[in-house]
C-alpha positions in Angstrom: -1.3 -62.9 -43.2 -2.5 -59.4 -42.8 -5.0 -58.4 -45.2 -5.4 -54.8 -46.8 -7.9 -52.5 -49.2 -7.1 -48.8 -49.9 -9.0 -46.1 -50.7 -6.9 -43.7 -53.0 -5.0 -44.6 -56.0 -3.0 -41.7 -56.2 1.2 -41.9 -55.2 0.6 -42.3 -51.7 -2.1 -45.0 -52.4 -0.1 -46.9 -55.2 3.2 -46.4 -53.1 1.6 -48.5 -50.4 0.1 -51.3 -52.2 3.4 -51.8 -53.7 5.1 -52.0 -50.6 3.0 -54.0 -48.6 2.8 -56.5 -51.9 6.4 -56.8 -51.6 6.2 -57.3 -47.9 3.8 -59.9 -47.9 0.7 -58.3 -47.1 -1.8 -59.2 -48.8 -3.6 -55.9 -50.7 -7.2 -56.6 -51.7 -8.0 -53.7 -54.1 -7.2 -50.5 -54.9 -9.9 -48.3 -55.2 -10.8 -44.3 -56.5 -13.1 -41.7 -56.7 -15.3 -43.8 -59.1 -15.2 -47.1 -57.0 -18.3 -47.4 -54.8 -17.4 -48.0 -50.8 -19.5 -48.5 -48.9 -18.3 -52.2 -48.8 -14.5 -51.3 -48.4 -14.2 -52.2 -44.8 -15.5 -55.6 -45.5 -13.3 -58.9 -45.4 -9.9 -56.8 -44.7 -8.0 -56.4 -41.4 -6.9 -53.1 -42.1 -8.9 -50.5 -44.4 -6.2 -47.4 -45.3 -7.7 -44.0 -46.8 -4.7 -42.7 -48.9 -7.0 -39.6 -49.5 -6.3 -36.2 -49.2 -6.7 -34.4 -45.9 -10.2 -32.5 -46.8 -11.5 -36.0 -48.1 -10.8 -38.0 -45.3 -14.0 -37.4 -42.8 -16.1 -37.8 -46.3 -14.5 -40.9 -46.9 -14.7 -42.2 -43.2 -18.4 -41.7 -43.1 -19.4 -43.4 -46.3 -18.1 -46.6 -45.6 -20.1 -48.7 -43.7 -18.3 -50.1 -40.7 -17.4 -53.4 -39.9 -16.3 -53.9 -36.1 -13.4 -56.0 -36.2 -11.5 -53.8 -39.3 -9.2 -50.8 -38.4 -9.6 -48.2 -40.9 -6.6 -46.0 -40.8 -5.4 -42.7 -42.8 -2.3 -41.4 -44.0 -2.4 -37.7 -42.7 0.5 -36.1 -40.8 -2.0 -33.8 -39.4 -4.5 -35.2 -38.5 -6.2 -36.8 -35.1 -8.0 -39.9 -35.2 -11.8 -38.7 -34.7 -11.7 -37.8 -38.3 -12.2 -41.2 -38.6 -16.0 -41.8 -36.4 -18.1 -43.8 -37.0 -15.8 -46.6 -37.1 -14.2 -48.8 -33.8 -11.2 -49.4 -33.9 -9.1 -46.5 -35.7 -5.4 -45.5 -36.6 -3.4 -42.9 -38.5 -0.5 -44.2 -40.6 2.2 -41.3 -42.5 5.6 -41.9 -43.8 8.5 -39.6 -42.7 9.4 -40.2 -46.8 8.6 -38.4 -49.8 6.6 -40.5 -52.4 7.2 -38.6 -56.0 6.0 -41.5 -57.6 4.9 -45.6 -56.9 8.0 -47.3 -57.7 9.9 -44.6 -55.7 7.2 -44.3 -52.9 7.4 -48.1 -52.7 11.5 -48.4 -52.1 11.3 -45.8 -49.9 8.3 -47.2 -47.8 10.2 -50.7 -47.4 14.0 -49.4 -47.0 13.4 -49.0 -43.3 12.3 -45.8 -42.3 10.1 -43.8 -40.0 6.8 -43.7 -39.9 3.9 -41.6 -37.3 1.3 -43.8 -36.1 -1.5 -43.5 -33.5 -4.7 -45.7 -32.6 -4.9 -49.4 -33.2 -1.7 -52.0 -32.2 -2.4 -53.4 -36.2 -0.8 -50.2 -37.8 2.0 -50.5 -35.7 2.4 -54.1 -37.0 2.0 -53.2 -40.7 5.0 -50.8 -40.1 7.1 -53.5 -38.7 6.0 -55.5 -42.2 7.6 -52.8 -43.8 10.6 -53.5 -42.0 10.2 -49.6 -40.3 10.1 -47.7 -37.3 7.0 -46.6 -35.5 6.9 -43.1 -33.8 3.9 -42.9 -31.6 2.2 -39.3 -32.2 -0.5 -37.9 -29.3 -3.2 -36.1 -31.4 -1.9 -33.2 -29.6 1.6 -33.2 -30.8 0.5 -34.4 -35.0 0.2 -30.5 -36.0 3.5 -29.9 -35.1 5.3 -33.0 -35.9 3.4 -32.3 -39.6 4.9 -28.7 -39.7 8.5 -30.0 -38.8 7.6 -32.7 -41.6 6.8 -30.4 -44.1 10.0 -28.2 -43.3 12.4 -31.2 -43.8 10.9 -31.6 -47.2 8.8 -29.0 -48.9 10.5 -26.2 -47.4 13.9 -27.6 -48.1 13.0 -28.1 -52.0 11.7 -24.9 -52.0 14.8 -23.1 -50.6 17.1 -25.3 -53.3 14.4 -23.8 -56.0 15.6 -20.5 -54.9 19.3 -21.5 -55.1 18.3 -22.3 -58.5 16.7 -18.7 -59.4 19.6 -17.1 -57.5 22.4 -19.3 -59.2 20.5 -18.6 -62.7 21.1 -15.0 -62.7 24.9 -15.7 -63.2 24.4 -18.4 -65.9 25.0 -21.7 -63.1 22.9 -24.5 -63.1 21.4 -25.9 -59.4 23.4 -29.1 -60.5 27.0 -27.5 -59.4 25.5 -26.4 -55.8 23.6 -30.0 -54.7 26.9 -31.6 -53.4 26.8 -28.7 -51.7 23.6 -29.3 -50.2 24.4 -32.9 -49.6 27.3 -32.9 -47.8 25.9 -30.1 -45.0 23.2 -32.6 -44.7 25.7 -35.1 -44.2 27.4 -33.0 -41.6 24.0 -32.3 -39.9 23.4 -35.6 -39.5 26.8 -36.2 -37.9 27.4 -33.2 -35.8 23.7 -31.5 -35.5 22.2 -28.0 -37.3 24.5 -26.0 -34.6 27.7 -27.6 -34.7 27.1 -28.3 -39.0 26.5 -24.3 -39.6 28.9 -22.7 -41.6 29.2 -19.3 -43.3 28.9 -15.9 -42.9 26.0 -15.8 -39.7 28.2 -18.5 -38.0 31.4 -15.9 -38.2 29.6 -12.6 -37.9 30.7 -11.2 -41.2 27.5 -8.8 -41.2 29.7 -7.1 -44.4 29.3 -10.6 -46.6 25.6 -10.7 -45.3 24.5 -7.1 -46.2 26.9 -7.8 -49.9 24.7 -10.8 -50.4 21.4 -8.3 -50.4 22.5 -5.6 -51.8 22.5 -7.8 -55.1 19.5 -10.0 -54.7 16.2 -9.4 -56.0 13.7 -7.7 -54.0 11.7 -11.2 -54.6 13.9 -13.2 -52.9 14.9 -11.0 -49.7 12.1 -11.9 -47.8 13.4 -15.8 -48.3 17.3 -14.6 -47.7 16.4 -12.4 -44.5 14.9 -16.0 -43.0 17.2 -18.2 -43.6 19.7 -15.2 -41.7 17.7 -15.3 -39.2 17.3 -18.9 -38.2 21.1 -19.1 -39.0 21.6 -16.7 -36.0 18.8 -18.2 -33.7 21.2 -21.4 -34.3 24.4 -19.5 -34.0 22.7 -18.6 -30.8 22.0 -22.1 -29.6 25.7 -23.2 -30.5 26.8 -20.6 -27.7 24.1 -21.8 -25.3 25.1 -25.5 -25.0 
């Protein structure tokens, strides 16, 4: 059985333990910023820093390293050399979102994708999970990150200005998320260019300029963006 401490009891940290628990893994401690560990490495096949990104090289070098345990991090971003002094290393992130640990946990085990590098023992912990490993070149994490970050934070933060928007004629976001669902749906069916609908994807400039001519200043800037990558796909549609 695989053995496992973390460093980091925040979502991502308690998300994990859960999951591996449930998978069979054996989780030997959680530990936090009060927890001493310099030990951490010790007795454990795989050592997992669920810190934040500024932490991690802090955390790397203050435990002491044990030659035979991988000690992996959770970063999208980063490379593995964050991770010196220790041997054998390997990065670990979840293509889920983890809003809390009994969410973070279902989502961890249901499957999914997850960007590894380094060490053959993360890649095996994912299968434990029952997910998929994508294999991430230092290189190419920075960008994989950003295109993370797009499919989720940027995506909430486009439905929290559907909800400003939608607010200033008294609806609630609730009557425009099946909305949102179902052109996901059709995204994943058909693909962004073949999914798009609307104004952009007819050329009704008219509906487009109607649109910001009542908006608030505040939220042009936000508008004028999503336009244009509507058009840049628009574009791409005609292309292939």
């Amino acid at each position: 059985m695989t053995t496992v401490r973390i460093i980091g009891h925040g979502r991502a940290g308690t998300s994990f333990a859960t999951a591996f628990g449930a998978a069979g893994v054996e989780v030997r401690g959680l530990l936090g910023r009060a927890d001493d560990v310099f030990s951490a490495a010790a007795d454990v096949d795989v050592l997992l820093l669920a810190v934040p990104d500024q932490a991690v090289v802090d955390v790397a070098w203050a435990v002491s390293p044990v030659p035979g345990t991988v000690v992996a991090h959770c970063s999208g971003a980063l490379g593995l050399e964050v991770l010196a002094p220790h041997e054998r290393v390997a990065a670990l992130h979840p293509l889920v979102t983890l809003p809390d640990p009994a969410t973070g946990a279902e989502r961890l085990g249901s499957g999914g994708y997850f960007a590894v590098a380094g060490d053959q023992a993360i890649v095996d912990l994912v299968h434990a999970l029952g997910g998929k490993a994508l294999v991430i070149p230092a290189q190419a994490r920075a960008a994989y990150h950003a295109a993370a970050c797009m499919a989720s934070n940027h995506l909430v933060a486009l439905l929290g200005q559907v909800q400003r928007v939608a607010a200033t004629v008294g609806l609630p976001l609730e009557a425009f998320l099946p909305l949102a669902r179902g052109a996901l749906d059709d995204v994943s069916r058909l693909g962004p260019a073949a999914a798009l609908t609307g104004p952009v994807s007819r050329g009704d400039l008219t509906t487009i300029e109607r649109h910001r001519q009542v908006l608030d200043p505040a939220e042009l800037g936000g508008y004028d963006a999503g336009v244009d990558l509507a058009r840049r796909l628009v574009i791409a549609g005609r292309q292939g």
